[in-house]
N, C-alpha and C positions, 0 to 999 in steps of 0.2 A: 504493500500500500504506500509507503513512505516513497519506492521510486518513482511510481506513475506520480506521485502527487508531485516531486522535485523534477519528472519530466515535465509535467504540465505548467510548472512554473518557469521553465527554462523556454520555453516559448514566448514569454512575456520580454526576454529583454536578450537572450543571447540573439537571436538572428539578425538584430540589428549593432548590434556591439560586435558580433564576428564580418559581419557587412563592413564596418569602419575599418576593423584593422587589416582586413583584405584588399581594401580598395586604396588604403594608405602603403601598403607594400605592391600594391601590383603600378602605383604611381613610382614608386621607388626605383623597379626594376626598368619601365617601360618607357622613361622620361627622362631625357638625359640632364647631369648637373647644369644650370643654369637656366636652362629651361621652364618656362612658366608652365606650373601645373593646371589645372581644371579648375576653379573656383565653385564652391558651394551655390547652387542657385543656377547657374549656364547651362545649358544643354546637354554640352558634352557631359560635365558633371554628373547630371541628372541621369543621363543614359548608362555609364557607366556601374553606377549603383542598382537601378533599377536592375540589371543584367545579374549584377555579382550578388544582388540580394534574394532575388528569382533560385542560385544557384543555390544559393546557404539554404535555403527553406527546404528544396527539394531535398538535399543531405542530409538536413538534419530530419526531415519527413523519415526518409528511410531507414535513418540511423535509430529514431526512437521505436519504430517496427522491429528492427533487428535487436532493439536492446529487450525489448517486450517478448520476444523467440526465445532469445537467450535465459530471464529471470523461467520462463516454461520448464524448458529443458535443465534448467539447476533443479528445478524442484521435482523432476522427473512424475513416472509413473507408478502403479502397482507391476503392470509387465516389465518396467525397465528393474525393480525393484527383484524380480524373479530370474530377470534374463530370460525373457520368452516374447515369442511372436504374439501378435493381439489376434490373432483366431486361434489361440490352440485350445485345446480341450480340457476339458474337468482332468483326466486321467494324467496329462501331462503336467498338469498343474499339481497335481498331489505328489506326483515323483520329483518335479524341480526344490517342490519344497522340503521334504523327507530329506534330500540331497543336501542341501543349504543349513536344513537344522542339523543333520549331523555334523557340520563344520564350523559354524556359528554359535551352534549352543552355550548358553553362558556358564554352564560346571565346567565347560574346557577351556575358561580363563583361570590366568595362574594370577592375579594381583588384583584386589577391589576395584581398581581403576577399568584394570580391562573386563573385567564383569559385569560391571554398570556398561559399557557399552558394548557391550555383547549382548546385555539384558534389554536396549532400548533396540537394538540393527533385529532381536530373535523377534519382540513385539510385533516393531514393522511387518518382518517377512510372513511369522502369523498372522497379521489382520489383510496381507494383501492375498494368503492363499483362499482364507475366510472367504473374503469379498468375490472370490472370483470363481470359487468355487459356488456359490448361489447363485442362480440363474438374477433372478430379481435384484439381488443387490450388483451384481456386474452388470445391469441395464443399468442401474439408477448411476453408478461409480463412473463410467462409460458416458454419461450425457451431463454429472452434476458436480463429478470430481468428488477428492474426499471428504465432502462436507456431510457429504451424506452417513457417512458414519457416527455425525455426534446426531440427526433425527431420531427421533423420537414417535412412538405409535404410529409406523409405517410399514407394512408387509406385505405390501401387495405393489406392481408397477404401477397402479394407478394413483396407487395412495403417492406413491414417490412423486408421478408428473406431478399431481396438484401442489406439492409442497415447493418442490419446484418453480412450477408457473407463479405462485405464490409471492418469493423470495424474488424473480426476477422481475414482474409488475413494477415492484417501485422504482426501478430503476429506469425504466422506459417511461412513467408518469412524473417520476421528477423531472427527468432530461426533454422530455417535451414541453411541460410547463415554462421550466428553465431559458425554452427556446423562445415559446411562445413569448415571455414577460422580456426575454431582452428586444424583443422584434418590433413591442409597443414601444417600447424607450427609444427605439430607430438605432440600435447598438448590432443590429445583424441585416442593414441595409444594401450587405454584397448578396451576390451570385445571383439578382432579380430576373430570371433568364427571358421573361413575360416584357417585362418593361425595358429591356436592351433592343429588345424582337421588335417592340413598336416602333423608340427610336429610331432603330434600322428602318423601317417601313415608314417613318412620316411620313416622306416626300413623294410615295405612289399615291397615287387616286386610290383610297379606303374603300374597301365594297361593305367593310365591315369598323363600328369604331372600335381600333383599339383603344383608347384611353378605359374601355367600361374592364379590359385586362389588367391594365396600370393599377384600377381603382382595386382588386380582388388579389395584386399580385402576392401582397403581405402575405397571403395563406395559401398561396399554392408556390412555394419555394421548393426547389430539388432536393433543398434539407430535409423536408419531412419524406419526399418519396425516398429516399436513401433510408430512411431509419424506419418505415415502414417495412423497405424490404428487410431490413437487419431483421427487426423482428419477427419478418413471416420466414426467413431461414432459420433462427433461434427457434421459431414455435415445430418449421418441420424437424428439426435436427432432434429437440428435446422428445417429439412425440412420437416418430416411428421407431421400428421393431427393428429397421438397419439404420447403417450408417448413412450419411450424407455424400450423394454420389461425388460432392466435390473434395473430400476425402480419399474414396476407393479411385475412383478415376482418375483423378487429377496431383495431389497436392503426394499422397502418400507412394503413388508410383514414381514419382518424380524424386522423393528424398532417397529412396529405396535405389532406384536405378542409376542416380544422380551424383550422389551426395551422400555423407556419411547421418545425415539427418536421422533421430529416430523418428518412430510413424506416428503422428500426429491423433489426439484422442478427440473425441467431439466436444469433450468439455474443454478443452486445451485449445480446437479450433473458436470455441467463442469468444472464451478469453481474448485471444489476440485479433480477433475481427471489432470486440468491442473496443479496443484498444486503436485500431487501423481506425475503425471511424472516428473518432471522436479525435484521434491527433489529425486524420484531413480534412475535418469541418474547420480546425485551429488554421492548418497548413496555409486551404485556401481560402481562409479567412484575411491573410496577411498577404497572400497573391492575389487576390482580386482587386485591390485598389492599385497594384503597380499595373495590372493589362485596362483598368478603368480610362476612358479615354479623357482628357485635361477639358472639364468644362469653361466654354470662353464666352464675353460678355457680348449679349446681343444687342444686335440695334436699337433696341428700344430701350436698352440701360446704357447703352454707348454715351450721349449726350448729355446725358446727367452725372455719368464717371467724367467726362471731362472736365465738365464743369468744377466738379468737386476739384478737381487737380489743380485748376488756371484758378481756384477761392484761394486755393495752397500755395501755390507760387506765388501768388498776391500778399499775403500776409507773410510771406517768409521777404520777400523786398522790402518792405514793407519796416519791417524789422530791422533788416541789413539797413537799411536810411535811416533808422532811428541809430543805430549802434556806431555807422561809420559818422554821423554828425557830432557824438558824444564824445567820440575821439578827436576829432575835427578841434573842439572846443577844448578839450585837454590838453592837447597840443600847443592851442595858443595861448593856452592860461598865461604864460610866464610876460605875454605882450600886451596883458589888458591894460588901456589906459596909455599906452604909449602908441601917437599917428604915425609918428616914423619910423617906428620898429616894424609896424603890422604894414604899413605901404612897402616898406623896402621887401618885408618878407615875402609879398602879394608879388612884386615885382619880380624877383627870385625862383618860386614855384612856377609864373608865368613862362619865364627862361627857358625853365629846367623842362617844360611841359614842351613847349616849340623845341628845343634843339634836341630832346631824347625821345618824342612822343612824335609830333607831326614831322618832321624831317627828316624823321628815321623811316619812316613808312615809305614803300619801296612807290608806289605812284604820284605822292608829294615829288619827290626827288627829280624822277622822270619829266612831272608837268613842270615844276622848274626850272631843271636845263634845258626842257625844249623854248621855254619860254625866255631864257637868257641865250641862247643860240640864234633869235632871232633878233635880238636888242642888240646882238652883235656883228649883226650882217653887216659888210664893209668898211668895220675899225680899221685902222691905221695899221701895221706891221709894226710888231715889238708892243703892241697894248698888253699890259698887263690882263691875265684873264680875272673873270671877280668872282670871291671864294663864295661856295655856296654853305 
């Protein structure tokens, strides 16, 4: 319980904190020294992230399935427990175990230490040959895992489903509620697949209004077809007399002929299915705002953002002419009171404004000398020229 809860949390902030330190080393490598990098907010920027954070989701998607595989198989089975294939028989089951308890038995520990654990490994082996040798409890064991051992007034498979179906109820009525109450809050506004559809379709001629889809979209999200089906695989898996053909067919041929995988139990396959959903509702909860398309401001708010911006630039001059006058006046403190200090000074600025401001400018200069090339047309030889 403690992992799934530390992986669920590790969704809240690693992908985005492994996102930064990826995209700060792959600038490192790919961007030569001196080189301006990508700044926060530009395009490139944005793209680059977008890509490399796409990348970490998917990995760590996987990586939390593979870790959910892995806590399975530590805790193993009653067959892994015997060393035996999942169809063998009552008769083989009584002989692996005879075998195991002459080996194991705990009078053939020599020191208290190894007794007590020979006394807990002898336990195990006895309650999994128990279990498996009863038709009824190796149904319930086989769809419910070993929980079913601490029930109570249940002896029949029926009695087992119901306790079952029971125990698993809440769990689908919390998690939809749950969905439902963030949906009102507008906190699960991705994957609208109804209301992308219409968008896409504004711009045809409507034979039909989508907008009356838009309005119903909140409750027909793919979230709930996905957890519907979960639980009509959970309700066939728990309720038939075999296994789930996606088991024999598929998942357990594959480990078998494949892979050193052991063979997958039906209670073992929900485990990690309820786990797979619920990390990819998180997954593509945090991918569907990066493939979300960048909403931009229409014509009919265009005029009024502008406005709003030229009210801004306005009071920010605005400002700047109160601030630069204030200095303006600080400046001349030290000349108040004095005509010829403040005229010489006026004089001064005047100067410094003509010979470094307007005569520097490259088309002053030009209209000048074209203008004095002409004031010179047939001077005398050896005229001094006049400085400009």
């Amino acid at each position: 319980m403690s992992n799934s809860i530390l992986s669920y949390v590790g969704w809240t902030f690693l992908p985005n904190l492994v996102t930064g330190w990826i995209q700060s080393i792959y600038y490192s490598i790919t961007i030569r020294a001196g080189d301006p990098k990508p700044q926060p907010g530009t395009p490139r920027y944005i793209k680059h992230r977008q890509r490399i954070h796409i990348a970490v989701i998917v990995i760590y998607l996987l990586y939390t399935i593979y870790e959910a595989d892995y806590w399975v198989r530590q805790e193993g089975s009653f067959y892994q427990d015997l060393d035996l294939p999942v169809d063998v028989d009552e008769k083989k089951i009584k002989a692996r175990f005879r075998r195991l308890a002459a080996i194991y038995h705990p009078d053939k520990a020599v020191n208290p230490e190894e007794h007590a654990n020979a006394e807990v490994y002898f336990v195990k082996l006895k309650s999994a040959q128990d279990t498996l040798t009863d038709a009824t409890k190796r149904f319930a064991y086989e769809r419910f895992g070993p929980d079913v051992l601490k029930w109570q007034h249940v002896s029949s498979i029926r009695d087992y489903i119901l306790v079952g179906l029971q125990s698993v109820a809440p769990m689908y009525g919390g998690s939809i509620a749950f969905m439902i109450l963030l949906s009102l809050f507008g906190y699960l506004q991705w994957g609208r697949y109804v209301g992308s559809l219409a968008n896409a379709l504004s711009d045809l001629p409507p034979k039909v209004d989508l907008r009356s889809f838009q309005t119903a979209n909140t409750f027909t999200q793919w979230r709930y077809l996905i957890f519907a089906c979960l639980a009509l695989v959970e309700y066939h898996t728990l309720t038939r007399p075999y296994w789930s053909p996606i088991l024999t067919k598929v998942l357990n041929p594959f480990f078998k002929n494949f892979t050193s995988h052991p063979p997958i139990l039906p209670f073992q396959f929900l485990a990690l299915a309820h786990k797979a959903t619920f990390t990819f509702f998180i997954a593509l909860g945090q991918l569907s705002p990066l493939f979300a398309p960048q909403e931009r401001p229409t014509s009919a708010s265009g005029p009024a953002f502008d406005e709003q911006q030229l009210q801004r630039l306005e009071q920010l001059a605005q400002s700047t002419e109160v601030e630069t006058q204030r200095l303006l006046a600080l400046e001349m403190a030290p000349l108040v009171g004095d005509g010829v200090g403040q005229n010489d000074m006026k004089g001064r600025v005047k100067e410094w404004l003509v010979q470094n401001t307007i005569r520097a400018d490259p088309e002053v200069r030009d209209a000048m000398g074209r203008a004095m090339a002409k004031r010179r047309v047939g001077a005398p030889a050896g005229a001094r020229p006049i400085a400009i």
